[in-house]
Residue, then its C-alpha position, 0 to 999 in steps of 0.5 A: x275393144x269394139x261398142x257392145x250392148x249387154x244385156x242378160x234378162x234371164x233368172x237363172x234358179x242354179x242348184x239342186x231342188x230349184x225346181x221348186x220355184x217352178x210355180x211362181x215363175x210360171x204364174x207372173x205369165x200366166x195359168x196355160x202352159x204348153x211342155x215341150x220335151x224330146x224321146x221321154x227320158x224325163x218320165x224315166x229319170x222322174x223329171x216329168x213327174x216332178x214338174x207335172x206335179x207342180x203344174x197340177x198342185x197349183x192348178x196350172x192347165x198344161x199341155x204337151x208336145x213330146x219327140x222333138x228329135x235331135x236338130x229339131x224340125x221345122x215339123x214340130x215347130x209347126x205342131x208346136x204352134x198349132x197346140x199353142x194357138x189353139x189352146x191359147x197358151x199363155x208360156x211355153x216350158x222347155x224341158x230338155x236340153x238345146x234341141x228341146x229349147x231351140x224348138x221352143x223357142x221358135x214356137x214361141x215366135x210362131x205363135x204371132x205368125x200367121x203364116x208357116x214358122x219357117x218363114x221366120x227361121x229362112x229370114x222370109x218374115x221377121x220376128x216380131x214378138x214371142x211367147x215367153x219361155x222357161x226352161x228347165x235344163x237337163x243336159x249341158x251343150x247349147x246355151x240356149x238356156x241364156x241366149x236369144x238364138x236357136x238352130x232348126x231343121x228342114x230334113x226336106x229341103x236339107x236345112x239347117x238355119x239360125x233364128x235369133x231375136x230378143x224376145x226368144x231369151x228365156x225368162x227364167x232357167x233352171x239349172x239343177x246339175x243332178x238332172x244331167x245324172x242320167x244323160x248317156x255318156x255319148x250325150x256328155x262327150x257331145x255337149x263338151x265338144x259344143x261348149x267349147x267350140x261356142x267358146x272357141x269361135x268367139x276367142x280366135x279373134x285377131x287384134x280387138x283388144x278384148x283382153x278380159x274376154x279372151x281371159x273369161x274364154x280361157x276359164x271356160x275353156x280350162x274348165x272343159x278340160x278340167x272336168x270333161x273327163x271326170x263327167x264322162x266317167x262318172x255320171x254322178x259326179x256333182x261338182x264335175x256337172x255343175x261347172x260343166x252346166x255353168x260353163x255352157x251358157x257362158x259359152x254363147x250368151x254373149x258374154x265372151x264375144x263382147x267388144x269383138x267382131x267374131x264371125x263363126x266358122x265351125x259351126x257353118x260347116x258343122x250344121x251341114x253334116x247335121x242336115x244331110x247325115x243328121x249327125x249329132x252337133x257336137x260329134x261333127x264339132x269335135x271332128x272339125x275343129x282340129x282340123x279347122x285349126x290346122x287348116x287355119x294355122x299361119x303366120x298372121x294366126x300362130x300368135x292366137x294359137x300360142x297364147x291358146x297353147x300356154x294359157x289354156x294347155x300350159x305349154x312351155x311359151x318358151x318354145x317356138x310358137x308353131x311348136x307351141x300352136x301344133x301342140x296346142x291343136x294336138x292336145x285338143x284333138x286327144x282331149x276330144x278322144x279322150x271323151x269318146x269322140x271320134x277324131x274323123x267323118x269316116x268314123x260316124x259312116x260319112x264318106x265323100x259321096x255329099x262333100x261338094x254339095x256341103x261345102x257349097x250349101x255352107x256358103x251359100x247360108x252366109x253369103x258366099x264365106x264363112x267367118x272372119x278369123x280366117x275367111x273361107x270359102x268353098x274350096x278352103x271348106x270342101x279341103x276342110x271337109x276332105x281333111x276331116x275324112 
């Protein structure tokens, strides 16, 4: 097992009514916050009313920011900013899920730039200091409830690029499982599919001896499978949605990924289905990583694959271990549908007009290869992408 530092400052307020600790948390950083929320559910489903009451009953100045999109855009950051700057806001309170959050959190980070926030997302400017964050979660995916990092778009130069800095860990979430009540089915599917590739990326590993960790991985991994489905039929199920919201910020907040060197894969090539086709995360994760898996799949890999297999699946160990491994991927591709995802690019309209342009732009974001469990390059991704048709 390799060094690690861990440290995890988030307050996590978990359960139904946590809300309610909104007031003392947002007043240890001030009386001036900026809301952020995405296309106006939460004035539908009464979130929207219940914070705002809060804010108002104890006199907390507010102001807002409302449509960040899907894959949020570096266009909203830099709104964002604006208002946070003009108005002097003390903390920014995320409410929503990933996009919400990320978005967020690079506002955050901009407010102590004086130059344009996407310098800091292209790695043109550090980040040195941020606004703090709150959060309160209203769908299961992303983890970035727990974790220090966020993805944002530039729908004008096709970009889609990772931030990540201490200072962006939100100082308090809360995760109450009866505000994902409302979420659409489709949103569900997709948040499951993401949960489990950030588990996934951090698990196919080889030979670090992080035991305890592939075995934290498993549970997280069993408990998708275990209550995926029942999430996705029944909207209302509370014990299916509280284990669902817990499992995704253990995904990605850096827990599984201790004394390991795991260099991501998936979502490289993910992120470029989002930022030319504007694909949801977790629909092009679904599609791609059974595919990633089969492709990957080899004599130096089938031993992961098959403790993978009999672990997670409970498969016979007594097969033969490729059996084991194809039966392994199988069963996740099918888990997948199971919850409504589609299995290929061509299902969601993506054909091979811009498959060349992706597998190059991939690369070109991590240097030339994209992860560690198995390095790929272009034409080990553009075979990725052909396969995923």
């Amino acid at each position: 097992m390799l060094n690690f530092n861990y440290s995890i400052p988030t307050k996590i307020f978990f359960g139904k009514g946590q809300v309610d600790v909104l007031e003392e948390q947002i007043k240890d950083y001030g009386t001036k916050v900026l809301l952020t929320y995405g296309g106006g559910s939460i004035k539908k489903n009464g979130i929207y009313d219940r914070v705002t009451d809060i804010l108002n009953q104890n006199n907390i100045e507010f102001y807002e920011l409302s449509g960040i999109e899907p894959n949020p855009d570096i266009k909203s950051v830099r709104e964002g900013v604006k208002i946070c700057k003009d108005n002097n806001v003390d903390l920014i309170l995320a409410i929503g899920g990933g996009s919400t959050i990320d978005c967020s959190k690079a506002i955050a980070a901009g407010y102590y730039y004086d130059g344009d926030p996407w310098d800091l997302v292209s790695k043109k400017a550090p980040v040195t200091n941020a606004l703090p964050l709150g959060v309160v979660l209203t769908m299961s995916a992303t983890g970035s409830e727990m974790n220090s990092g966020a993805v944002i778009s530039n729908r004008e130069t096709k970009q889609k690029l990772h931030i990540m800095h201490p200072n962006l860990m939100p100082k308090f979430s809360i995760l109450d499982p009866t505000y994902t009540f409302t979420l659409p089915k489709e949103q569900t599917a997709a948040g499951i599919a993401d949960i489990m590739s950030h588990t996934f990326e951090s698990y196919f590993t080889l030979n670090d001896g992080a035991y305890l960790q592939d075995r934290f991985a498993e549970a997280i991994l069993k408990t998708c499978i275990k209550y995926g489905k029942i999430a996705y039929d029944e909207a209302e199920n509370y014990e299916a949605k509280a284990n669902i919201m817990w499992a995704a910020p253990n995904a990605i907040n850096g827990l599984v990924l201790c004394g390991k060197n795991a260099i991501w894969s998936v979502h490289g090539i993910a992120q470029e289905l989002t930022a030319y086709y504007g694909l949801t995360h977790g629909v092009a994760l679904a599609i791609l990583t059974p595919v990633w898996m089969e492709y990957v799949l080899d004599d130096e890999r089938v031993d992961k694959f098959a403790e993978y297999g009999v672990n997670v699946w409970g498969i016979d160990p007594n097969k033969d271990k490729y059996e084991i491994a194809k039966e392994a991927i199988e069963k996740t591709s099918e888990f997948f549908t199971s919850i409504g995802l589609p299995k290929s690019l061509r299902e969601v309209g993506i054909g091979e007009e811009n498959l060349e342009k992706m597998a190059q732009a991939a690369i070109d974001d991590k240097g030339g290869v994209i992860g560690n469990f198995k390095p790929l390059y272009y034409d080990d991704v553009l075979e990725i992408l052909r396969r995923a048709l």
